[in-house]
N, C-alpha and C positions, 0 to 999 in steps of 0.2 A: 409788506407781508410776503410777497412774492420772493424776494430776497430773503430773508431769513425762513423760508422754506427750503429755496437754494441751496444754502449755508447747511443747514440742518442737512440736509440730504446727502450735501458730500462730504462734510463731517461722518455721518454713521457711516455713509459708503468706506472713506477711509480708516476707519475704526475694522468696519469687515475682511481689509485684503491682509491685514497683518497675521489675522490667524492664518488665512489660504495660504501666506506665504511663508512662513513659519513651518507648515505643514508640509510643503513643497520639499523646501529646505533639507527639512528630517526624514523622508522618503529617500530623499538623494543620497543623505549620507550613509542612510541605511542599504539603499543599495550599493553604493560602493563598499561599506563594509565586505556586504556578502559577494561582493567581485572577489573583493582583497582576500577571503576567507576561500574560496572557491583556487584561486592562484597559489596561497600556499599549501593547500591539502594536495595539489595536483604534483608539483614540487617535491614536496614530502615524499610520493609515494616515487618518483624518480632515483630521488637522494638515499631513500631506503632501501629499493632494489641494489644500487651501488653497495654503499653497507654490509648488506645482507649475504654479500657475495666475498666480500673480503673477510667475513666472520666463519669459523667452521661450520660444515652444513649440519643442518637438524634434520630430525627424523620424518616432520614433516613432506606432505609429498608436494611434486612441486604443480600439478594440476590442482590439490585444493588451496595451495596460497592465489597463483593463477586464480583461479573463482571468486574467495574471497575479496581482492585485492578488485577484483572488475565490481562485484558488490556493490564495496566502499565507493568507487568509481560514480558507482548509480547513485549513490546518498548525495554525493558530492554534489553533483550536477543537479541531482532533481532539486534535493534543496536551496541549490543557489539560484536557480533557475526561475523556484517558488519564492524565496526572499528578495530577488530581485522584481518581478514581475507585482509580487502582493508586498512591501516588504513591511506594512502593518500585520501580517498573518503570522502566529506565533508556530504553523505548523510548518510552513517554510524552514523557519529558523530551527524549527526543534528535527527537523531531516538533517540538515546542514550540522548540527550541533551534531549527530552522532556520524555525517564522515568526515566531519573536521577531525574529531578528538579519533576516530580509529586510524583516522591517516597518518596522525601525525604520533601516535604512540608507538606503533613500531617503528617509527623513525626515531624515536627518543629510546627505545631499547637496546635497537641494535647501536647508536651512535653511543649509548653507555656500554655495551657489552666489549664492543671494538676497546675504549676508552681505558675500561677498568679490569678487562680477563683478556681478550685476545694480544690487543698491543699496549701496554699501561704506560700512560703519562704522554703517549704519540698524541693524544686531542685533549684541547683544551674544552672547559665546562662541561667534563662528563659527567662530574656526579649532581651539576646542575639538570642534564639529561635525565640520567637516573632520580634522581625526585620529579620531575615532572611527568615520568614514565608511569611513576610508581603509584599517582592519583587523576589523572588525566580520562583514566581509560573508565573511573566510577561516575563521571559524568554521562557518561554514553545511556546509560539505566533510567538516570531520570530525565531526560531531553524525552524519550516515547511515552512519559505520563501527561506531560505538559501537552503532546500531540494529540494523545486521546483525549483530554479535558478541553482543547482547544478547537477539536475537530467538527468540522471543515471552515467555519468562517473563521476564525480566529476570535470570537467571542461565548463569553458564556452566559449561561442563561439567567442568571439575575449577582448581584453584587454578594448573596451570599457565600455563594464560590469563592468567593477570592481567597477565604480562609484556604480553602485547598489547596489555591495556588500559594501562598505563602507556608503552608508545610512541604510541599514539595519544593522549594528554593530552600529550606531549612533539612530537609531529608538530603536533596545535593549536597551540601555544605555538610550536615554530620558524617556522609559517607565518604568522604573525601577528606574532610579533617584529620581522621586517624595517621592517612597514608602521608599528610602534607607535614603534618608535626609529629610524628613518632620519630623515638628517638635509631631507630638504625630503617633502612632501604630495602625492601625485598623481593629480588626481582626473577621472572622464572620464565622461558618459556623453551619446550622440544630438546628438555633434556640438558638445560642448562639452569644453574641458578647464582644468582650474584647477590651476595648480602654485604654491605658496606655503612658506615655510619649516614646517618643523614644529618644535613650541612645546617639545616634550621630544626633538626628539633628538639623534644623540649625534652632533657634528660630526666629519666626516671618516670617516664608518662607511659610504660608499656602499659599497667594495667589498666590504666582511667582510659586508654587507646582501646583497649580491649572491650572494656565495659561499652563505651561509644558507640564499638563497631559493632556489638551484638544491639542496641538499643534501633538503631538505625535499620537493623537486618529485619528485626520485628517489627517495626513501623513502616515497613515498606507493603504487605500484603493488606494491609485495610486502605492507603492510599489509592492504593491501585485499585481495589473493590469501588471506591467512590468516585475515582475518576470513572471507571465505565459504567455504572452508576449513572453517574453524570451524560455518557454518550446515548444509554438508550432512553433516558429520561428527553432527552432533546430528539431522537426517534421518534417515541408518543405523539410529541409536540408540534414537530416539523410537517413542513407542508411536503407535496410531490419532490420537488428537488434535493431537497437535503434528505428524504428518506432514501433516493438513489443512493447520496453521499455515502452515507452513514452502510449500504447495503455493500457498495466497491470497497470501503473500509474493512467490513467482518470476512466479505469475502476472500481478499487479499490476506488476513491474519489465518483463515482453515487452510488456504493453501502454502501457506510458508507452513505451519504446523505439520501439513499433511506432507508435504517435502521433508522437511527436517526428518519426520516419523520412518519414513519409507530409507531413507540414507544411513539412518544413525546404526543398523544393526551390521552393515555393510563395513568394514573399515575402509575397505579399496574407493568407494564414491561417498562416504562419509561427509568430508570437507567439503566436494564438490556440491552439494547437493546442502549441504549448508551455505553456501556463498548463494545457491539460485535462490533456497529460501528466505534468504535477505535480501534478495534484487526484487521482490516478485511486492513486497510491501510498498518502496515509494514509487512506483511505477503504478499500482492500484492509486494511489493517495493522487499523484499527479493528476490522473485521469479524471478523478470523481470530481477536484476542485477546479481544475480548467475544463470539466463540462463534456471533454473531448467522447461522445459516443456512449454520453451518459445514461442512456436511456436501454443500452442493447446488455445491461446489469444483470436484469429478470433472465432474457435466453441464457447469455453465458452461465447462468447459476443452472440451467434445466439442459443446459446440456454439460456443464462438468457431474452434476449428479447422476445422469444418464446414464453417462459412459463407464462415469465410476464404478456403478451397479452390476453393468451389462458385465465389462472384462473383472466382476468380482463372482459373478455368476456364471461366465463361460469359464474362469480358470479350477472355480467348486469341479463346474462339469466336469475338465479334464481328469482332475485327480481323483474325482469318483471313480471314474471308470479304468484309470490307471489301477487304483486300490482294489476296485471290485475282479478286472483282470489279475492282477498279483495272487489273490488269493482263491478266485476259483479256479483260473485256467491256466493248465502247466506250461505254458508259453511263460511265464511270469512279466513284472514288471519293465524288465529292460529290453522286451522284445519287440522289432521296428514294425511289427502286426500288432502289438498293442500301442503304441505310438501314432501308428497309422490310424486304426478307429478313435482312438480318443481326441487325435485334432481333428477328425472328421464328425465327430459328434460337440464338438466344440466350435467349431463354424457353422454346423448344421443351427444350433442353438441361437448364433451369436443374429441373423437379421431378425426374427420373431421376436427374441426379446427385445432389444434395442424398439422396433415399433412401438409392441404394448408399454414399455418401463418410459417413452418419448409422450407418451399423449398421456398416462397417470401423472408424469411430474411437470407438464406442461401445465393442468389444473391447478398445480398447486403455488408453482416459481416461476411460470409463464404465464399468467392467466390472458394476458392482451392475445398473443398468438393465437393459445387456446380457443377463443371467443372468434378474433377473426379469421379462425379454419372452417370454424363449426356456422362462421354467416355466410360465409363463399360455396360450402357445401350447401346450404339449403338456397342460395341463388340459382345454384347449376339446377336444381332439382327443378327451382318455381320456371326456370328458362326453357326447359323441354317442354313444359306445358301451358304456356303462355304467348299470345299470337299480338296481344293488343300494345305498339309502338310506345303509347304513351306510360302505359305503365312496365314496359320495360324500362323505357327511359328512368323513371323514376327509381322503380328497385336500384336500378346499374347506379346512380348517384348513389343512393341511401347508404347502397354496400362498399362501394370508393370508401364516401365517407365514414363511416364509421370501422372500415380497415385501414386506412391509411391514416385517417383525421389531418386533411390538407386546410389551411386557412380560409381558399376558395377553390370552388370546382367549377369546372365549365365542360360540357358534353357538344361537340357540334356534329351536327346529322347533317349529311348533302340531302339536298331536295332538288329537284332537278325541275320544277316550276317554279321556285322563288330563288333557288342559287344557292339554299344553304340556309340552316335555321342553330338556332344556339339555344341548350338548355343548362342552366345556372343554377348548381345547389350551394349556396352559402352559406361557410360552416360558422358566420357569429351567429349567435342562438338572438340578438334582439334584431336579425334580418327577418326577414318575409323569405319562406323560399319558395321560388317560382320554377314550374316548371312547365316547358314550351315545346309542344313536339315538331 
C-alpha cells in the first residue's frame, strides 16, 4: 500500500513539472524574442540616421526628429524591458510593438527612397522596403488598443472579451491589408512622394482596397469605446492597487494630450513637444505596473492640477491688467510701467492662490495628505494643552499611525529609574494595542 502510494505520488509529481517546464521554456523564448526585437529597432534607428543623411534633406526640423526618434527610444526600451521582465503581459508587447514598427519604418522609407528616387537601382530590395514601408507603420494604431484592453495585468475581465480582442487582430489585418496587396505603393513624407507598382499586388483591386480601407476606418471608433469601456469597468471592480494602475494610466494619456495641445499651434516646438508627448505615456505605464512609487499617484495628480490652475489664473492676471492698462491709461500696452505692475500683480497673486487652490484639490485628488494635515494639526493643538505622559504617549502613536500607516510602531521614553521603558502601537488590527508609559 505504502508503495503504490509512492508510485502514485511521483507519477502525478511528474505529470506536474512538464507544464512548469513548458512554461519556463515559453517565457525564455519569449523574452529573447523581445531582446532580439529590442536589438533590431536600436539598429534601425542607426542604419536610418545614415540613410537619412545621404537622402536630400526635408523640411522637417531637425530638433523634432531628434525628439521623436529619442520617443521611439523610450517605446523601445520600456517595452522590451516590460516583455522581458513580464513576457506573458500583452502590454509589454503592445509598447514594444509600436517602437519596433516606428523604428523600423523610416528605416524602410528612407532605404526605399535612396533605392527608388535619389540613387535608383544602387540597393538591392528597395521596393521590397517600399512595401513594407507602406503597411508596417498601420500596425502601430492597434498595438495601443490591445494595451488599453489589456491594462495593467495583462488579463481581462471575463472570456467574453476575447471577442474584442479578436476584432482588433481583424481590425490590424483590415488596416493593413489594403496597403500590403493594393496594386501600386504610396509613399510620402517632408515633401517627397514615391509612387511605384507594388511587387505582390493584386491587380485591379484599387476599389475593393478602397472600400476595405474605409470599412476599417469606421470600425475602428466603437473598438476603441469598448476597449476603455473595458478599462474603467475593471476600475469599478479593482481593488487599491490596480485602481492606482489604472489612475498613472489616465494620467499619463491628459498629459501627453495636454503637451500635444500646447505645441501643436506652435510650428517652431510642434514636433518637439510631440516626441515628449509620446515619451511621457510608457514611462507612466512602466511605472504603474512595476509598482515603482505607486502610491505618490494621488499628490502628483493635486499638484499637476494646482499648478495648472495657479499659472492659468496668474497669466488671466497679467493680461487683465495689461488690457485694462492699454485701454484706460495713455501709457499704453507696451509700456515697461505697465509691464512692471502687471508682473507685480502677478506674483503678488501667484502664493495666495497656490495655498487656497493646494488644500481645495487636496480634498478632492489627495484625500490621504489632506486627512493627515488636518490630524497633525489638531495633535499640535491637543499637545499645548495636555500635561498627562501617558496620554501623550498614546495620541503621538495613534497620530504616527494613522499618518504614516507603518506595519509596527514602537515609541521608547528614557526613564532614568528603570533605564528606559518602550511603548508599542501595532498596526495589525487582530493585535492588542498596548500601551506602556
Amino acid at each position: 500500500m505504502n508503495g503504490a502510494r509512492v508510485a502514485t505520488e511521483t507519477r502525478s509529481h511528474g505529470n506536474g513539472t512538464g507544464p512548469v517546464r513548458r512554461s519556463r521554456s515559453r517565457e525564455r523564448l519569449l523574452a529573447a524574442v523581445a531582446l532580439g526585437a529590442v536589438a533590431v529597432a536600436l539598429v534601425s534607428i542607426g542604419v536610418d540616421g545614415w540613410l537619412s543623411a545621404l537622402n536630400p534633406p526635408t523640411p522637417q526640423s531637425t530638433a523634432g526628429s531628434m525628439s521623436i526618434m529619442l520617443a521611439l527610444v523610450v517605446y523601445v526600451a520600456v517595452g522590451g524591458f516590460l516583455a522581458y521582465r513580464l513576457p506573458t503581459n500583452v502590454v509589454g508587447w503592445a509598447i514594444l510593438t509600436v517602437g519596433f514598427f516606428g523604428c523600423t519604418n523610416p528605416l524602410a522609407m528612407d532605404y526605399a527612397r535612396y533605392g527608388l528616387m535619389t540613387n535608383p537601382g544602387s540597393l538591392p530590395w528597395a521596393s521590397f522596403w517600399a512595401w513594407y514601408a507602406s503597411w508596417s507603420f498601420e500596425l502601430v494604431f492597434s498595438a495601443p488598443i490591445l494595451l488599453i484592453l489589456f491594462y495593467p495585468d495583462g488579463a481581462l475581465l471575463s472570456r467574453r472579451w476575447r471577442v474584442l480582442v479578436y476584432l482588433i487582430a481583424l481590425l490590424a489585418v483590415g488596416s493593413a491589408f489594403p496597403y500590403m496587396f493594393g496594386p501600386r505603393l504610396e509613399l510620402g513624407q517632408g515633401g517627397w512622394n514615391l509612387h511605384v507598382p507594388n511587387p505582390v499586388g493584386i491587380p485591379g483591386s484599387g476599389a475593393l482596397m478602397h472600400v476595405l480601407e474605409g470599412v476599417t476606418g469606421m470600425a475602428l471608433l466603437p473598438v476603441v469605446i469598448l476597449a476603455v469601456a473595458h478599462l474603467f469597468i475593471r476600475y469599478r471592480r479593482a481593488r487599491q492597487v490596480q485602481r492606482l494602475q489604472v489612475k498613472w494610466f489616465l494620467y499619463s494619456c491628459v498629459v501627453a494630450v495636454a503637451v500635444l495641445f500646447i505645441g501643436t499651434p506652435i510650428p517652431a516646438i510642434g514636433d518637439v513637444t510631440f516626441g515628449i508627448g509620446l515619451a511621457v505615456f510608457p514611462i507612466a505605464v512602466a511605472v504603474a505596473i512595476l509598482r515603482y512609487r505607486l502610491y505618490d499617484i494621488d499628490r502628483i495628480i493635486s499638484r499637476t492640477v494646482t499648478y495648472a490652475l495657479v499659472l492659468a489664473v496668474v497669466i488671466g492676471a497679467y493680461l487683465v491688467v495689461v488690457l485694462a492698462f492699454s485701454t484706460l491709461s495713455p501709457l499704453g500696452g507696451d509700456s515697461p510701467v505697465v509691464v512692471a505692475v502687471s508682473t507685480l500683480v502677478a506674483a503678488a497673486c501667484f502664493r495666495p492662490l497656490l495655498t487656497r487652490l493646494r488644500d481645495r484639490i487636496d480634498r478632492r485628488f489627495n484625500r490621504a495628505r489632506y486627512d493627515a494635515a488636518r490630524t497633525l494639526e489638531g495633535f499640535s493643538q491637543r499637545l499645548s494643552s495636555e500635561v498627562e505622559l501617558s496620554t501623550l504617549t498614546h495620541d503621538l502613536l495613534a497620530v504616527v499611525g494613522a499618518t504614516i500607516q507603518p506595519r509596527r510602531l514602537s515609541l521608547w521614553l528614557r526613564d532614568e529609574r528603570a533605564g528606559g521603558a518602550a511603548s508599542q502601537y501595532p498596526m495589525n488590527r487582530n493585535d492588542s494595542r498596548t500601551v506602556a508609559g
